[in-house]
N, C-alpha and C positions, 0 to 999 in steps of 0.2 A: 184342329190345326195346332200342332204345337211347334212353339216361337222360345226361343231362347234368348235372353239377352245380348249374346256375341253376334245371332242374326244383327238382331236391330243394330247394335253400333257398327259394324261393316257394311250396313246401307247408309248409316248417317255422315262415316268417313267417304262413301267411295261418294257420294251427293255432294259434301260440304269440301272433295278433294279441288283445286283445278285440273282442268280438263286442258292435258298438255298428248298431241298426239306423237305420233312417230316422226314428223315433221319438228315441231316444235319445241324449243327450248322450255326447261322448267323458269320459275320466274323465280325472278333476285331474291335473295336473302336483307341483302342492305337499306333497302326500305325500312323493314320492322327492327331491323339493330338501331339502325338512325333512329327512328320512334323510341326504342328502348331509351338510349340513350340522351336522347331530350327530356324523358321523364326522369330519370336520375338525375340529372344537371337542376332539374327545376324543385324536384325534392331538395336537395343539396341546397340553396340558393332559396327557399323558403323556408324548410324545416330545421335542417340540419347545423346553417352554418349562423344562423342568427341567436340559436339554443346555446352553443358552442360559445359562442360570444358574452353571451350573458350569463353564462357560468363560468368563466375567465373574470368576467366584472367581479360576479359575487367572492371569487377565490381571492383576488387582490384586493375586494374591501375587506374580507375577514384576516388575512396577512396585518393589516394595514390596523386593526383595531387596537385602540389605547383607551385606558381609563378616561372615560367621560363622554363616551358616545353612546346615543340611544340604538340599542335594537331592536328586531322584531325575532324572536325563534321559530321554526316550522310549527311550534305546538299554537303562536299565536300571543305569547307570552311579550307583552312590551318593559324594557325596563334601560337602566342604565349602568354600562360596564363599571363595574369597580374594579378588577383587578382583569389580569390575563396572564391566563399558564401557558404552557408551549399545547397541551390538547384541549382546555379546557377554559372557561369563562364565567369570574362571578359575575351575576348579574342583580342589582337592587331593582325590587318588583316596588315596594312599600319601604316607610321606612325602619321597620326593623325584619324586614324579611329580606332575603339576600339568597337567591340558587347558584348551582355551579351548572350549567352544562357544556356539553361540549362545542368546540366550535362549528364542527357539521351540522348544529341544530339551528345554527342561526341563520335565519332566511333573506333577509333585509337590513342594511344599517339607515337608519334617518337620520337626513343631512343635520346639519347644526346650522342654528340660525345667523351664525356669525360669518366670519370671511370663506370659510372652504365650503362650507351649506352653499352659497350662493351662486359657485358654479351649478351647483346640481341640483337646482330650483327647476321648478317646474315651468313648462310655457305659460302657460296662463299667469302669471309673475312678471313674468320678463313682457308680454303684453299690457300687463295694467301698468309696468313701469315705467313704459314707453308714452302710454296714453297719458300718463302722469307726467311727462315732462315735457306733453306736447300744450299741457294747459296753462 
């Protein structure tokens, strides 16, 4: 018996086709578009637009960098801005070591512990601060 591959998948299409007779209407397309498009919306709405977000954050804290803020870089590199170019950033590692890199490589600013840090404290802070002032 010889079987060729286009046998078999012309059994599996006419099996897995609906069975719409000479009577009967083909079925809706708008079903599986609707499904389509609830997956997109729900990608969008977990994946996309929270990413989006958070990389808007990081573009307006690195705009925003001035001598005397801690970073972190992509390499993992923590130190503190000493100067800032229009592309690039010294950063002090040690005290007599000092890099330049650019500002794309910086991954994270950490807050400062004084008045603008304190927005952007963590919950578990603003929790113990609470229970701190309920005592």
């Amino acid at each position: 018996m010889n079987s060729n591959g286009l046998d078999d998948f012309a059994f599996l299409v006419a099996v897995d086709s609906p069975a719409t007779g000479p009577g009967q209407p083909a079925p809706s397309p708008w079903p599986t578009f609707g499904m389509m498009a609830l997956i997109i919306v729900i990608f969008y709405f977990l994946l996309i637009r929270p990413q989006r977000l958070r990389q808007k954050e990081l573009e307006r804290r690195i705009a925003a960098l001035r001598t005397g803020d801690r970073v972190v870089t992509a390499g993992g590199i923590h130190g503190l801005v000493t100067s800032v170019k229009e592309r690039t950033v010294m950063i002090k590692v040690s005290d007599n070591v000092r890099i330049e890199v650019e500002k794309s490589a910086i991954s994270t600013t950490v807050p400062k512990e004084g008045g603008e840090g304190k927005a952007e404290s963590k919950p578990e802070g603003k929790a113990a601060a609470e229970a701190k002032e309920e005592s």
